[in-house]
C-alpha beads as a LAMMPS data file, in Angstrom:
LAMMPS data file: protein, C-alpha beads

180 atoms
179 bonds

1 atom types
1 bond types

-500.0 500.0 xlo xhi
-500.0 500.0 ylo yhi
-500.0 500.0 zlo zhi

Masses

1 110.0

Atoms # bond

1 1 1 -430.137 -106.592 133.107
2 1 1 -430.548 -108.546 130.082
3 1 1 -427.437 -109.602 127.939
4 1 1 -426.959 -107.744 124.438
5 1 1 -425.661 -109.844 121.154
6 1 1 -422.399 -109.795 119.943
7 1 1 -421.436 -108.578 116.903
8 1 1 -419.610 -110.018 114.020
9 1 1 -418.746 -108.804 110.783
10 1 1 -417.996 -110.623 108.041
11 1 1 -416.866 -109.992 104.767
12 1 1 -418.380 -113.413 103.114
13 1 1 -417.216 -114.129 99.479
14 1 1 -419.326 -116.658 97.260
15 1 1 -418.043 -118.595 94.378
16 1 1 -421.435 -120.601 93.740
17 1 1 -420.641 -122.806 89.959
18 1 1 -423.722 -124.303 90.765
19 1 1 -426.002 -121.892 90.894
20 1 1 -423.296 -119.149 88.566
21 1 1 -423.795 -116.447 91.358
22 1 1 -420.785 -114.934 92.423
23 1 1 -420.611 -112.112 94.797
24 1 1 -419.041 -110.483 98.264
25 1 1 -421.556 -109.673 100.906
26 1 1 -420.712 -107.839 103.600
27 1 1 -422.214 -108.543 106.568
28 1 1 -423.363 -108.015 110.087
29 1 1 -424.364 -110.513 112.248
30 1 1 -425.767 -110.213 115.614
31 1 1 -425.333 -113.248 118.169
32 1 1 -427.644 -113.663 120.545
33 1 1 -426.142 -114.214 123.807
34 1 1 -428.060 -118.059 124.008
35 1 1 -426.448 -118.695 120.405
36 1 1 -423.348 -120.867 120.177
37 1 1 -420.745 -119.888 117.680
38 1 1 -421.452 -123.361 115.493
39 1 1 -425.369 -121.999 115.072
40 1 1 -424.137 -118.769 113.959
41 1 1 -421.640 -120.681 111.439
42 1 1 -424.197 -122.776 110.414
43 1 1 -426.441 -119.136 109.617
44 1 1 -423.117 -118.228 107.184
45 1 1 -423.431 -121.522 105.882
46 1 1 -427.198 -120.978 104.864
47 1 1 -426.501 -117.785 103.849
48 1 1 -423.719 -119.060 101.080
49 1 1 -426.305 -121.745 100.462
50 1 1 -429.058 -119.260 99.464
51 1 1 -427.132 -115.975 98.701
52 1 1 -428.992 -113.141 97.223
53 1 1 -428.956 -109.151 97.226
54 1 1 -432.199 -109.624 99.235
55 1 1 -431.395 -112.820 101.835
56 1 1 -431.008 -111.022 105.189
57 1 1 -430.634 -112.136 108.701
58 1 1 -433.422 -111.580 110.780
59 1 1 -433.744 -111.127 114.871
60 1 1 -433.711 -114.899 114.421
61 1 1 -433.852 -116.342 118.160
62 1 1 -435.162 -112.903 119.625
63 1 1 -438.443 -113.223 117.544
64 1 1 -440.425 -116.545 117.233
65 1 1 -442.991 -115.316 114.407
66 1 1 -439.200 -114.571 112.262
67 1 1 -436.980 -117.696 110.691
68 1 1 -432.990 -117.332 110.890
69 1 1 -432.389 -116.159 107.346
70 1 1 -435.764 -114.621 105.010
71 1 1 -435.818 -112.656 101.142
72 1 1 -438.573 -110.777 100.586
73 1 1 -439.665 -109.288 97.729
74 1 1 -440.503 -105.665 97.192
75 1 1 -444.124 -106.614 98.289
76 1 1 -443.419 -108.118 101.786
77 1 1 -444.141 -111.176 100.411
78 1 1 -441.916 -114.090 101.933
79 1 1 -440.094 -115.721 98.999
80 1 1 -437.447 -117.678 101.042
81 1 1 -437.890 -119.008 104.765
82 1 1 -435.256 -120.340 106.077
83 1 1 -435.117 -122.055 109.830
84 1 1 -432.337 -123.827 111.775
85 1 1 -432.619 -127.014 114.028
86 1 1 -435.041 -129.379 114.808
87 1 1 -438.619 -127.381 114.522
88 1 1 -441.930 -128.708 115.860
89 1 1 -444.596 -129.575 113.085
90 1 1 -446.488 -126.377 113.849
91 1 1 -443.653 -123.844 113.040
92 1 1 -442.807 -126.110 109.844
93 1 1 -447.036 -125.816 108.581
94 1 1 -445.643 -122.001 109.147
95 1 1 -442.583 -121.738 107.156
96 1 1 -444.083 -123.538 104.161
97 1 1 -447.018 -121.413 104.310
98 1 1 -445.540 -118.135 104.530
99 1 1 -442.398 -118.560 102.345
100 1 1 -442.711 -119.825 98.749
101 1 1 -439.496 -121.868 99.535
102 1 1 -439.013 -123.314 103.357
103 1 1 -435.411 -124.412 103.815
104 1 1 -434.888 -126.309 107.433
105 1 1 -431.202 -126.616 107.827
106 1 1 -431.212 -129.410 110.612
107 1 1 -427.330 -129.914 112.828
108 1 1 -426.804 -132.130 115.901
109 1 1 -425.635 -135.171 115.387
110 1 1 -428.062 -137.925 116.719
111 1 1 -430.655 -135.698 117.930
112 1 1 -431.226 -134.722 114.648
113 1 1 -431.434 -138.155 113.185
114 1 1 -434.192 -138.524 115.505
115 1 1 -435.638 -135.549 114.773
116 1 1 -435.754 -136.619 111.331
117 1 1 -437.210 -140.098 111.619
118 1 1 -440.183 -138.365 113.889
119 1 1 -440.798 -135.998 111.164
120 1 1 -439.778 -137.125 107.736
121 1 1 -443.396 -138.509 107.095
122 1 1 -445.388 -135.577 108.287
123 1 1 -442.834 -133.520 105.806
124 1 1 -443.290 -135.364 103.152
125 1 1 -446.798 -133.326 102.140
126 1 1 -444.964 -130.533 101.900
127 1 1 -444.184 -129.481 98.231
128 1 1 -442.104 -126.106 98.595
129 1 1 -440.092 -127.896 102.053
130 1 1 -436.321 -128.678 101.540
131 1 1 -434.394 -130.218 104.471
132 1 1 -430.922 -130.214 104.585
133 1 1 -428.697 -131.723 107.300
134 1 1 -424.606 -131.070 108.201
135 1 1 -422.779 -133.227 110.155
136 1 1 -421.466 -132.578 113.558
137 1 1 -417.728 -132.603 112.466
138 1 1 -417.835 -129.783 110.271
139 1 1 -420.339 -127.563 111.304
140 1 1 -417.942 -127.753 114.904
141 1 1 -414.999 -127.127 111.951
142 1 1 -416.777 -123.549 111.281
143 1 1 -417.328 -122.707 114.928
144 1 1 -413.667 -123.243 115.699
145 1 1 -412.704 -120.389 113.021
146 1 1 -414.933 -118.098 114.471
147 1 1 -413.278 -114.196 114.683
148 1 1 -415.314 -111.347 115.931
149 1 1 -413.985 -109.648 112.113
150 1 1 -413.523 -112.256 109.237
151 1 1 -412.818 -112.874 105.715
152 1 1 -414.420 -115.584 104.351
153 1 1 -414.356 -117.273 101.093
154 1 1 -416.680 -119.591 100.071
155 1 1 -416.524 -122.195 96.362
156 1 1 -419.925 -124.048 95.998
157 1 1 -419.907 -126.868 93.448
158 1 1 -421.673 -130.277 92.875
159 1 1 -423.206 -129.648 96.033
160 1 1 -420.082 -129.188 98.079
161 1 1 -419.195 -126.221 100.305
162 1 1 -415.327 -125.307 100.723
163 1 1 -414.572 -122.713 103.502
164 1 1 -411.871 -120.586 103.797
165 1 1 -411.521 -118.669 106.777
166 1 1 -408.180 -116.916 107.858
167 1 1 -406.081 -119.588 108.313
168 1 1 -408.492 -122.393 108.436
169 1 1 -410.104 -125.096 105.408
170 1 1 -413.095 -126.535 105.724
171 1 1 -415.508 -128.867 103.561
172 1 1 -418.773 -128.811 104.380
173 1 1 -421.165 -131.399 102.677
174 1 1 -424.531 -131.027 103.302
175 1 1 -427.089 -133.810 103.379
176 1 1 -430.380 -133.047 101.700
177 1 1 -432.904 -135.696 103.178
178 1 1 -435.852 -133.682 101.685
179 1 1 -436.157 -131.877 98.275
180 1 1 -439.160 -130.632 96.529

Bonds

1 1 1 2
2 1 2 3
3 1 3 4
4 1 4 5
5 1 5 6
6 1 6 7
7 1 7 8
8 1 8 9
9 1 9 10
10 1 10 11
11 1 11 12
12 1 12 13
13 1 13 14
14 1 14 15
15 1 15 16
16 1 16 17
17 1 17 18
18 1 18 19
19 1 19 20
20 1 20 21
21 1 21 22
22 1 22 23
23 1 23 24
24 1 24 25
25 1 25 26
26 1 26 27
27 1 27 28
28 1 28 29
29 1 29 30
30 1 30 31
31 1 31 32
32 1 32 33
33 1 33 34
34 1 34 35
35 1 35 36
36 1 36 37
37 1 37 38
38 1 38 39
39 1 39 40
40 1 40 41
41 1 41 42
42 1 42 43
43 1 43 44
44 1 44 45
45 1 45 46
46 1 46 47
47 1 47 48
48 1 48 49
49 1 49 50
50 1 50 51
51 1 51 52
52 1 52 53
53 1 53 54
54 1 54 55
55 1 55 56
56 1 56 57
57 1 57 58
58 1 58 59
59 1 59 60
60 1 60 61
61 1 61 62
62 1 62 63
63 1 63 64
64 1 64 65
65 1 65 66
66 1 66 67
67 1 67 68
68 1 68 69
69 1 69 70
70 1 70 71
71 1 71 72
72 1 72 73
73 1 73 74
74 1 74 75
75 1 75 76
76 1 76 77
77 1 77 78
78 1 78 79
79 1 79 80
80 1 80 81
81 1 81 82
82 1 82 83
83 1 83 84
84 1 84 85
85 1 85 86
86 1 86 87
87 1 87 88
88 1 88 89
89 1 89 90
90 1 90 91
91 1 91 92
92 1 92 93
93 1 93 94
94 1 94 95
95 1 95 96
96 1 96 97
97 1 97 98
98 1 98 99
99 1 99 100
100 1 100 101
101 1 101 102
102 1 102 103
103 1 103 104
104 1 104 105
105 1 105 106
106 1 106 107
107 1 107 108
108 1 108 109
109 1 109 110
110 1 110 111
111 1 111 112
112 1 112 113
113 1 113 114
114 1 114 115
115 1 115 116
116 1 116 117
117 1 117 118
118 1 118 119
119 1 119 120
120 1 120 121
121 1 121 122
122 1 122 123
123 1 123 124
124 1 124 125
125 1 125 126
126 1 126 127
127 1 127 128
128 1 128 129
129 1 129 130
130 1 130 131
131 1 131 132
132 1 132 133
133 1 133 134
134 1 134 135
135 1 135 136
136 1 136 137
137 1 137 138
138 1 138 139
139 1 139 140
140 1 140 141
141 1 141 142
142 1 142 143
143 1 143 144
144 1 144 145
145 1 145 146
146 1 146 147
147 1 147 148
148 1 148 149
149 1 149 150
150 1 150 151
151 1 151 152
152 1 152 153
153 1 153 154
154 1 154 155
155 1 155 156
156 1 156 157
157 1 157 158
158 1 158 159
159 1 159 160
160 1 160 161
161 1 161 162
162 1 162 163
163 1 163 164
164 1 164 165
165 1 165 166
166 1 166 167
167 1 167 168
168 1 168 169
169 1 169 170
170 1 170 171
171 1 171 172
172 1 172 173
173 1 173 174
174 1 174 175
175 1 175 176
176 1 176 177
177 1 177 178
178 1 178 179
179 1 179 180
């Protein structure tokens, strides 16, 4: 019998000066029963990132032709791919060929740093690609906060992310090691 996702709700509120979007999404987030509750945090995170009437969550780790996060516009058209982790060269040719913006938003620690030094080169070609990296300390921060039902406010400004989340405050600071 295979294992169902969990489900989350969240009521995620955005306070984005550098972008001047400000808005309350609520939303419904399904994790999968291989998904820790850091990658799911680190989806939220994205999704602040990126926010939009039109960014949804997709089957994400159930379906390998989908990223984590996509917008589309009212064509189908991908205008926003956005993956999490350390992706082989092949599915990164795919994100930046089917979205008009590829996001990769890379965690781990030291595998990551590898990651990156293997790939950073090959990337490079890659005009619509935008890598972004968080750091091990916060992005295990977020997963320690995790509620099956939460509130969450989120302030976005000069590139920081400030998290609060019931009783918990956390900074996120996202490294961008690739921008087009």
């Amino acid at each position: 019998m295979a294992l169902k996702s969990t489900i989350f709700k969240a009521e995620l509120s955005i306070t984005d000066m550098d972008r001047d979007y400000y808005a309350t999404h609520q939303l419904t987030i399904a994790q999968h029963p291989s998904e820790t509750d850091e990658r799911m945090m680190i989806r939220l995170v994205a999704f602040a990132l990126y926010a939009s009437d039109s960014l949804q969550f997709t089957k994400g780790l159930s379906a390998e032709d989908e990223p984590d996060l996509w917008q589309k516009n009212l064509r189908d058209e991908v205008e926003l791919w956005i993956d999490l982790g350390q992706p082989d060269e092949k599915r990164l040719r795919k994100a930046a060929s089917r979205g008009q913006q590829a996001v990769i938003v890379s965690y781990g620690g030291g595998t990551a740093d590898v990651w990156w030094k293997k790939m950073q080169d090959k990337l490079s070609r890659f005009d619509n690609l935008t890598v972004i990296n968080l750091l091990p300390a916060e992005t295990e921060a977020l997963a320690q906060a995790v509620e099956r039902t939460m509130q969450i406010q989120c302030t976005i400004q000069q590139g920081q992310l400030w998290f609060s989340i019931g009783e918990h405050s956390i900074e996120v600071n996202p490294v961008y090691w690739l921008k087009p």
